[in-house]
Backbone as CSV, one residue per row, in Angstrom:
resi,resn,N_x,N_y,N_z,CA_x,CA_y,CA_z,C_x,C_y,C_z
1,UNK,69.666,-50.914,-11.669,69.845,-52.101,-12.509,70.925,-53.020,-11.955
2,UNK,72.080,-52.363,-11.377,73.234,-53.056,-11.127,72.785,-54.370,-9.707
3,UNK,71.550,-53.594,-9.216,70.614,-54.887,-7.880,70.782,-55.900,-7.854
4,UNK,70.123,-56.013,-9.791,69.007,-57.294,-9.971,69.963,-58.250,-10.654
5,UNK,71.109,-58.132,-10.700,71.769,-58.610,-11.282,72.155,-60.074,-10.958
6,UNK,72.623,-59.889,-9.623,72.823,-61.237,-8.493,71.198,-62.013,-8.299
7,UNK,70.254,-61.658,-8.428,69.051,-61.611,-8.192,69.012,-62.742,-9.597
8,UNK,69.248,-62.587,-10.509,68.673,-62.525,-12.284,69.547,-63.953,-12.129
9,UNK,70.692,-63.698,-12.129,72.112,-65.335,-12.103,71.307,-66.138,-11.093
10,UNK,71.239,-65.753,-10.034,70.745,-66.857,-8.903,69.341,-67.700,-9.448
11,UNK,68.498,-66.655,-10.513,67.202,-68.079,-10.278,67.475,-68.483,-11.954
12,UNK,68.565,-68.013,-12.609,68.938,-68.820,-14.337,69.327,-69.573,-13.722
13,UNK,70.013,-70.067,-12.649,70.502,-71.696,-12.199,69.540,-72.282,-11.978
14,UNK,68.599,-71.952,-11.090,67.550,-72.543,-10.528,66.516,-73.117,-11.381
15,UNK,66.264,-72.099,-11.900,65.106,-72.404,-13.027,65.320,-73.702,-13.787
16,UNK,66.199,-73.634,-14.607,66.561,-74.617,-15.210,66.621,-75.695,-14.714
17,UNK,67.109,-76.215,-13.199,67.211,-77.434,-12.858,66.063,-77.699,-12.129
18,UNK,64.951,-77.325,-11.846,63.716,-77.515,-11.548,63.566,-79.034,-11.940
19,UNK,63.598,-79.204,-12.482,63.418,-80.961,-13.563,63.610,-81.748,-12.561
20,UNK,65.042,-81.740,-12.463,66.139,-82.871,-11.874,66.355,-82.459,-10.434
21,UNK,65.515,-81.551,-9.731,66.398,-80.753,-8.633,66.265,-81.847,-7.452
22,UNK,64.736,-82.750,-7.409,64.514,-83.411,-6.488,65.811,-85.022,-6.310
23,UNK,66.345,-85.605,-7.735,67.288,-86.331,-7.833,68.461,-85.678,-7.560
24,UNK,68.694,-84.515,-7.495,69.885,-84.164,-7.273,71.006,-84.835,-5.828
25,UNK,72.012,-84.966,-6.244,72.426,-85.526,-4.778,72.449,-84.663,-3.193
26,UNK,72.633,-83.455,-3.922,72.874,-82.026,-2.935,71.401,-82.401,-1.910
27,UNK,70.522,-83.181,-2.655,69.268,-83.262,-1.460,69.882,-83.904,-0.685
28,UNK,70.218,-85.422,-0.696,70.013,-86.183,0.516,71.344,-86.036,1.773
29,UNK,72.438,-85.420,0.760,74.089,-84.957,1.160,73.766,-83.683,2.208
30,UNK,73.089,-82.549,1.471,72.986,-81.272,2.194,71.576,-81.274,3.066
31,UNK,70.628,-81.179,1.909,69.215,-80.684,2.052,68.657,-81.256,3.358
32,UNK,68.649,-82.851,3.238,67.910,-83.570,3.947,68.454,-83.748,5.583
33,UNK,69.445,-83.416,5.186,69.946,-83.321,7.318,69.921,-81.972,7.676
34,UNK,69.861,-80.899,7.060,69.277,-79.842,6.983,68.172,-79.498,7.248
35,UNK,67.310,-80.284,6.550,65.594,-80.139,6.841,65.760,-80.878,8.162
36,UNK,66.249,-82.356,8.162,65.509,-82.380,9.672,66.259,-82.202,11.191
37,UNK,67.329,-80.922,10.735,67.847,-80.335,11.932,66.814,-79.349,12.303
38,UNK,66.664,-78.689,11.473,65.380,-77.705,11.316,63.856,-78.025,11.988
39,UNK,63.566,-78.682,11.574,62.127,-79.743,12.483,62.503,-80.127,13.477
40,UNK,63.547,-80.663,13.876,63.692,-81.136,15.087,64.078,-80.125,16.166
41,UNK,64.611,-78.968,15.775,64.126,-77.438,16.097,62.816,-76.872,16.705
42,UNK,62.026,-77.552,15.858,60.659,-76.540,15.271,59.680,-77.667,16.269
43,UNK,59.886,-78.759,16.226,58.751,-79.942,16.853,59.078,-79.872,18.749
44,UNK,60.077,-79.398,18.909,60.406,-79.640,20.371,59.707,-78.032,21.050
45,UNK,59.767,-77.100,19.889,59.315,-75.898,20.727,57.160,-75.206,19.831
46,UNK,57.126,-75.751,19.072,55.622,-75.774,18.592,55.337,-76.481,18.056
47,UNK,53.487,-76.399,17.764,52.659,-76.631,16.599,52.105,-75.647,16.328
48,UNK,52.476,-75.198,15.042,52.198,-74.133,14.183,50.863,-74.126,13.574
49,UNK,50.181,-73.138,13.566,48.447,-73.294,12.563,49.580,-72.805,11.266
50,UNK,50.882,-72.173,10.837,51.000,-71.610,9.345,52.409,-71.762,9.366
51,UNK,52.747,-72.371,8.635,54.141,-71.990,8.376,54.239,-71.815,6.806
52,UNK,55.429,-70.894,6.739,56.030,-70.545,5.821,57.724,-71.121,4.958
53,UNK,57.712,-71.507,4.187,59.232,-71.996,3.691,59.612,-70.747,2.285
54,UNK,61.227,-69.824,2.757,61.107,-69.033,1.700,62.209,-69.773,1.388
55,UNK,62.215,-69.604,-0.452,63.272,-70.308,-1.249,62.693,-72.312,-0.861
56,UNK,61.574,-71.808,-0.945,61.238,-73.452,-0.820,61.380,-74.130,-2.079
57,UNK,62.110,-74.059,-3.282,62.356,-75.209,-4.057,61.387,-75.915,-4.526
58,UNK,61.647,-77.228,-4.299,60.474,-78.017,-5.114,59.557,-78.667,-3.992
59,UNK,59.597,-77.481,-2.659,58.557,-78.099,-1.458,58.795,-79.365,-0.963
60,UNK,60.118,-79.560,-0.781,60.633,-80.766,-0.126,60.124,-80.753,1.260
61,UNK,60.931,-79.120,1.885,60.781,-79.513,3.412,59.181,-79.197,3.734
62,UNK,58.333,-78.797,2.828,57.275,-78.381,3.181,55.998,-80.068,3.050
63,UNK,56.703,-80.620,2.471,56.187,-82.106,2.603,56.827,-82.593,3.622
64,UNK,57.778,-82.467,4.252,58.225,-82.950,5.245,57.359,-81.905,7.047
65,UNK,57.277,-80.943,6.646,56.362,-80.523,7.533,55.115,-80.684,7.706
66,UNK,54.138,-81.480,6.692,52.820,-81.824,6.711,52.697,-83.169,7.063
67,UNK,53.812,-83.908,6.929,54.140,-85.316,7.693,53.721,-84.821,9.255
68,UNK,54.936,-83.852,10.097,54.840,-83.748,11.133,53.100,-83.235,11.615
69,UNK,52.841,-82.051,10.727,51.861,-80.966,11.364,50.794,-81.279,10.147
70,UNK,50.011,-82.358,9.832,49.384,-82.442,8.789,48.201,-81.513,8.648
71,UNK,47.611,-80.638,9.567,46.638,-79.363,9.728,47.341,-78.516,9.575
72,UNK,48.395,-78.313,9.338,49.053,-76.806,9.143,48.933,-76.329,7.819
73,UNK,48.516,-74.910,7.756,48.435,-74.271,6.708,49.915,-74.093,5.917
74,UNK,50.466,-74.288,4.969,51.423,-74.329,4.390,51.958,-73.436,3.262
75,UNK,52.875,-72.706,2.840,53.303,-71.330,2.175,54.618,-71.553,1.939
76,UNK,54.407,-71.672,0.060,56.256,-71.421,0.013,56.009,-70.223,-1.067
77,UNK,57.584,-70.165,-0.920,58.003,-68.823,-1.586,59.278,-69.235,-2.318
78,UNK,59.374,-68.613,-4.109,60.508,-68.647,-4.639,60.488,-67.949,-5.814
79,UNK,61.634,-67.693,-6.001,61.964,-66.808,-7.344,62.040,-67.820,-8.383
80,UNK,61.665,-68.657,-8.680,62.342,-69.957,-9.734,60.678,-70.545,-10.207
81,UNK,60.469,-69.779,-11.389,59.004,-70.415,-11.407,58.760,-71.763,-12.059
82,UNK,60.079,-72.379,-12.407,59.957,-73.752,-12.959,60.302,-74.851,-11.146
83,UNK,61.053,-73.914,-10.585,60.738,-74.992,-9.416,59.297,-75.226,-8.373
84,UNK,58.858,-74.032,-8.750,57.110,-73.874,-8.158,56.674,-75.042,-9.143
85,UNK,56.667,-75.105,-10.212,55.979,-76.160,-11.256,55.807,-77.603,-10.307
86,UNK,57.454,-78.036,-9.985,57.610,-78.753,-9.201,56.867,-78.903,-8.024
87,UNK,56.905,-77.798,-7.478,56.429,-77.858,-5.741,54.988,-78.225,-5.899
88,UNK,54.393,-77.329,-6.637,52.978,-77.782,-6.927,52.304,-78.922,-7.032
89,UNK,53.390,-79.836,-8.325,52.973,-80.899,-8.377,53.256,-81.910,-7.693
90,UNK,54.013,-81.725,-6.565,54.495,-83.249,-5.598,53.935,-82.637,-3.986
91,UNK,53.666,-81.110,-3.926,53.186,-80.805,-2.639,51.642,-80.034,-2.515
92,UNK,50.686,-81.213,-3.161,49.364,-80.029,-3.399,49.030,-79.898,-2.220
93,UNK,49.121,-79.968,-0.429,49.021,-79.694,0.428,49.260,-78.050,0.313
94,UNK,50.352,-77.675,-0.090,50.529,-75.973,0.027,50.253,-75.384,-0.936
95,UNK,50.394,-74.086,-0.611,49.918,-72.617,-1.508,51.827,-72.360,-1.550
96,UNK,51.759,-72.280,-2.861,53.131,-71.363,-3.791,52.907,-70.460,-4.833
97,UNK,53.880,-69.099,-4.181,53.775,-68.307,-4.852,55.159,-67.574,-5.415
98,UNK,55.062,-67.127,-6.677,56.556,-66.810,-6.913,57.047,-65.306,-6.110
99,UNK,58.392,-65.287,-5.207,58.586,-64.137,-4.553,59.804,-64.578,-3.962
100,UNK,60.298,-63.340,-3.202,61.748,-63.336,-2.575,61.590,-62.724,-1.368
101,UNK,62.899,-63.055,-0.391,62.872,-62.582,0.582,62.852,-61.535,0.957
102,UNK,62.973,-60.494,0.282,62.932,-59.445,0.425,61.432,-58.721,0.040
103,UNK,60.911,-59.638,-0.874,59.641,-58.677,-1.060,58.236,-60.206,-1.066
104,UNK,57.888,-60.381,0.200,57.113,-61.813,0.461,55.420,-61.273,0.298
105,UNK,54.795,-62.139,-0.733,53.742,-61.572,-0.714,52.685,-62.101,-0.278
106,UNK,52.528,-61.439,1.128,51.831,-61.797,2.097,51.453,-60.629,2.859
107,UNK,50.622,-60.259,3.339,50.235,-59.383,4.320,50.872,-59.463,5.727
108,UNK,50.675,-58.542,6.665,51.055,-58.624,7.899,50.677,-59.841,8.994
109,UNK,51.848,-60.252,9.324,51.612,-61.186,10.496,50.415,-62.002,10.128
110,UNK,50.816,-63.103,9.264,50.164,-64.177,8.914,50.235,-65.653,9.302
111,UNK,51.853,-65.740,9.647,52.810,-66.647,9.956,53.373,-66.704,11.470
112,UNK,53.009,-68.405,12.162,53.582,-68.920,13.082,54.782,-68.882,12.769
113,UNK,55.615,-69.852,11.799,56.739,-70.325,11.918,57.283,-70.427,10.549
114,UNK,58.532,-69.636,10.409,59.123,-69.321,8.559,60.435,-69.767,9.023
115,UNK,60.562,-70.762,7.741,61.973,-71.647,7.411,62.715,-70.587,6.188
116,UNK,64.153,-70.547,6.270,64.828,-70.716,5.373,66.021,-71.779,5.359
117,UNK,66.284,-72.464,4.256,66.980,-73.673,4.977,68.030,-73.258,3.498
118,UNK,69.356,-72.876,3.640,70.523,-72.994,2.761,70.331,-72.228,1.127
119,UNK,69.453,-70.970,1.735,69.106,-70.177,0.261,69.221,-68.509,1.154
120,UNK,69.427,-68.395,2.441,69.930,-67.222,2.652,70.669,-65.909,1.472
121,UNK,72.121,-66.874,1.214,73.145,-66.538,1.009,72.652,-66.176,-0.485
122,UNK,71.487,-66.801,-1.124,71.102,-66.184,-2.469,70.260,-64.587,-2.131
123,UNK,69.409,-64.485,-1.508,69.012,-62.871,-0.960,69.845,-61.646,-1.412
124,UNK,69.665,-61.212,-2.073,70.176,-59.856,-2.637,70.239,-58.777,-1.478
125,UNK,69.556,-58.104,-1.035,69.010,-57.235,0.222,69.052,-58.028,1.544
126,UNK,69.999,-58.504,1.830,69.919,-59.688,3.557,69.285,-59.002,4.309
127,UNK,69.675,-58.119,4.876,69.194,-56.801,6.004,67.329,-56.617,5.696
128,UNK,66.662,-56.442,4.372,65.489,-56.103,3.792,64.478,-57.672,4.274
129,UNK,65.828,-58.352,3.882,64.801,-59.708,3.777,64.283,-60.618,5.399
130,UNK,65.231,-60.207,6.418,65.102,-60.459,7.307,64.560,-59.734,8.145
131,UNK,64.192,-58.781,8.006,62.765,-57.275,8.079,61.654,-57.671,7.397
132,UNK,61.680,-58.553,6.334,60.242,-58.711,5.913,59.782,-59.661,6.676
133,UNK,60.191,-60.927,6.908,60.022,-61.846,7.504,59.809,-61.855,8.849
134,UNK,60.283,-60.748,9.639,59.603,-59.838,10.687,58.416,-59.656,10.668
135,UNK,58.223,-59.048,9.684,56.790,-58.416,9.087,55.666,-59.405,9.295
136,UNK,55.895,-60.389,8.605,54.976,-61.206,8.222,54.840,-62.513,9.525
137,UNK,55.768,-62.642,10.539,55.625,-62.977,11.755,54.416,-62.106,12.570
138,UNK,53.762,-63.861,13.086,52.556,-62.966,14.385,53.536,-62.637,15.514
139,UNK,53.241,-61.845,15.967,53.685,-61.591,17.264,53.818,-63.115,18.357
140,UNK,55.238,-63.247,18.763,55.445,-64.352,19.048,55.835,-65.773,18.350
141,UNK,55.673,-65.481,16.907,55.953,-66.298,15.598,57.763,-66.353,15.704
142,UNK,58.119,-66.944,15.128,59.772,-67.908,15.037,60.273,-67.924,13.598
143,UNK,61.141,-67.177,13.196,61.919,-67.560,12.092,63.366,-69.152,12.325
144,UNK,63.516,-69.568,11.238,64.384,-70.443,11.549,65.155,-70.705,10.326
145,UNK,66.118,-69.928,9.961,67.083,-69.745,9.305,68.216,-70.596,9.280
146,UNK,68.730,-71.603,8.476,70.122,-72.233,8.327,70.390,-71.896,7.546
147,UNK,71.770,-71.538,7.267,72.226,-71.241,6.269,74.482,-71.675,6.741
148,UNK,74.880,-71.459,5.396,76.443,-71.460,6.203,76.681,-70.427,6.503
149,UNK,77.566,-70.619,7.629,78.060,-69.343,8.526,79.706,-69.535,8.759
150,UNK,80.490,-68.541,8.036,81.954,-68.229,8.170,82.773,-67.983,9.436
151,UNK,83.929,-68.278,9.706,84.404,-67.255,10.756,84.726,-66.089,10.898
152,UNK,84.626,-65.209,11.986,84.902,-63.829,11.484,86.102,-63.525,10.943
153,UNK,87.270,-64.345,10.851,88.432,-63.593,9.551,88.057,-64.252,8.521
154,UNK,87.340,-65.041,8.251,87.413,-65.261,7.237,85.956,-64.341,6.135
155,UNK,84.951,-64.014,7.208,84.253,-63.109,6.428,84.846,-61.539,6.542
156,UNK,85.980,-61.402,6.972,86.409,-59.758,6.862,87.254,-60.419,5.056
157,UNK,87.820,-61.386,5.159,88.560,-60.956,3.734,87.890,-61.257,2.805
158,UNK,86.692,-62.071,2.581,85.469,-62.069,1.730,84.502,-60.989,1.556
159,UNK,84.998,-59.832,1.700,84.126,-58.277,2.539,82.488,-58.179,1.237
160,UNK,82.945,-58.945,0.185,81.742,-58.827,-0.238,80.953,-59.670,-0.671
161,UNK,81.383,-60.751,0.641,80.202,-62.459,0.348,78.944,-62.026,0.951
162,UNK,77.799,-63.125,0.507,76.701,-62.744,0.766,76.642,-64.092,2.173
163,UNK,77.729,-64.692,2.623,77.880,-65.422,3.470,78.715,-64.518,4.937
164,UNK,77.622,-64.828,6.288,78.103,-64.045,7.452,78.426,-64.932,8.812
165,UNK,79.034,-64.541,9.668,79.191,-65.114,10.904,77.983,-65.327,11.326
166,UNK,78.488,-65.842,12.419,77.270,-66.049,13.522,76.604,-64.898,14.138
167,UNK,78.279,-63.997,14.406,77.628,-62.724,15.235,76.630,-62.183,14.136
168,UNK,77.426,-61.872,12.687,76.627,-61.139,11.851,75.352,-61.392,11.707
169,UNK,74.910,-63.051,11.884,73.518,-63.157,11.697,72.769,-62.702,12.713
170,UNK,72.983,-62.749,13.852,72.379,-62.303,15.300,71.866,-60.749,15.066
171,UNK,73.037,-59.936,14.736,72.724,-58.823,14.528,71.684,-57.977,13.336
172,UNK,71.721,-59.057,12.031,70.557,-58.692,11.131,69.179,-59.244,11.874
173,UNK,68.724,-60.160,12.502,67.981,-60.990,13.639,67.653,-59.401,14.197
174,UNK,68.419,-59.231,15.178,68.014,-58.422,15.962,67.307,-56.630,15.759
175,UNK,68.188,-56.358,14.650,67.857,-55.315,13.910,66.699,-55.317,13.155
176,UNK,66.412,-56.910,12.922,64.769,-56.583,12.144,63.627,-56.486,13.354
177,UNK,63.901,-56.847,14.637,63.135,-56.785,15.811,63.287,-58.448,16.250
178,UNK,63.697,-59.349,16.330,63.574,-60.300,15.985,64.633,-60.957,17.321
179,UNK,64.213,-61.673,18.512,65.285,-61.799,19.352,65.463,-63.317,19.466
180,UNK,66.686,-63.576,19.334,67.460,-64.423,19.045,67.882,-65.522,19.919
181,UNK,66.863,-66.948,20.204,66.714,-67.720,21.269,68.152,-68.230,21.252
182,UNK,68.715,-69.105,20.030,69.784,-69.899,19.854,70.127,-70.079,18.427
183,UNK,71.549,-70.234,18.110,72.473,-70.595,16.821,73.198,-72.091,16.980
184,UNK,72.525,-73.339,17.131,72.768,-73.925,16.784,73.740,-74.081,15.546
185,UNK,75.063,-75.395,15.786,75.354,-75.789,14.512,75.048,-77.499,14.665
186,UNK,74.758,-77.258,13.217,74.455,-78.545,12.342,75.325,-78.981,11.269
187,UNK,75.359,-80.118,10.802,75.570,-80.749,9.686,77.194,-80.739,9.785
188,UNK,77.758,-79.289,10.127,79.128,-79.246,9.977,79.143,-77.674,10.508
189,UNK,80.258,-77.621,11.310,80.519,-75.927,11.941,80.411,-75.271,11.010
190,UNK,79.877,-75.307,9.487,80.017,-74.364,8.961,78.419,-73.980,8.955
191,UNK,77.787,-75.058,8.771,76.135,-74.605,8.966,75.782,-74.489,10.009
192,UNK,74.946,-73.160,10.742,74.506,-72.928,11.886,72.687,-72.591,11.762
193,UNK,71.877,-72.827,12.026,70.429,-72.564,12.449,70.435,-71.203,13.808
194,UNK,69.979,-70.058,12.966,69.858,-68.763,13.764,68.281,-69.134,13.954
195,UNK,68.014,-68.818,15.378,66.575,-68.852,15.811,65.829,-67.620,16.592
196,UNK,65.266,-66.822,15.503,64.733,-65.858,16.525,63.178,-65.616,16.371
197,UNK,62.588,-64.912,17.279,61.218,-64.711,17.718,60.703,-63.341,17.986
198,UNK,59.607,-63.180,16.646,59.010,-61.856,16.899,58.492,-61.728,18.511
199,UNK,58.586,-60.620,19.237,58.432,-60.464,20.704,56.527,-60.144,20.787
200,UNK,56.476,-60.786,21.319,54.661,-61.152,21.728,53.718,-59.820,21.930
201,UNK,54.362,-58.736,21.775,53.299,-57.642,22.045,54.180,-56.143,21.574
């Protein structure tokens, strides 16, 4: 019980602001140079037949990816079923389903290319969730993770943030099988884009 707890707080915020989330300012301040550090990532090294967005919200960046890749099959994922309400209704291009990173409901290796863009740090199970997303990578498929990233003293005296270094992210990356092209930073040294790639065979 003591799990679901962080799990339970994280989508009572969410839920609720589903409404207003797309006016919010945090979009165009955080979100939106975020999303298109991320694409501009994603457009220089593929075109994807599937991508995936987990903690996709109200399917912002996933309208912003059907701009680029308008044939791409499209997939979000979130725990917040009033922000799916949303996604639905401003992104009928994609399929949304309610779920978390840790438990994505999808079958094996379905997915070219899976975004998380600044909802990491909500993941209950980090280590689980970046193993699933393994999972559900084709062989040769690309995760592309931003999220903020600390320095290492400053995540030793935070010992129980759900926020990690750079190294730390490399190493959950790598431990799910997952090898790790580049960590870009964006927006501000504190946000970095971890990029890694299920290995082709």
């Amino acid at each position: 019980m003591m799990k679901s707890k962080p799990r339970a707080h994280d989508v009572e915020i969410f839920d609720p602001w589903g409404s207003t989330y797309e006016r919010s300012w945090i979009q165009q301040r955080l979100f939106d140079p975020v999303h298109a550090a991320v694409l501009c990532q994603a457009e220089s090294r593929f075109k994807p037949a599937s991508v995936l967005d987990i903690g996709c919200g109200s399917g912002r960046l996933l309208r912003k990816v059907h701009d680029s890749w308008p044939e791409t099959h499209l997939v979000g994922i979130d725990p917040a079923q009033r922000m799916l309400e949303v996604a639905r209704q401003l992104t009928p291009e994609a399929c949304f389903s309610i779920g978390s990173g840790e438990a994505l409901p999808l079958v094996d290796a379905p997915v070219d290319l899976a975004f998380s863009t600044i909802s990491f740090h909500h993941w209950q199970d980090q280590a689980a969730g970046v193993r699933e997303v393994a999972r559900v990578l084709r062989p040769g498929g690309t995760f592309l993770l931003a999220d903020f990233t600390l320095p290492t003293w400053l995540v030793w005296l935070l010992s129980r943030s759900r926020f990690h270094s750079a190294a730390q992210m490399r190493a959950l990356f790598e431990q799910a099988g997952l090898d790790v092209e580049a960590q870009p930073e964006i927006v501000s040294r504190f946000v970095r884009i971890t990029i890694g790639t299920r290995a082709s065979r």
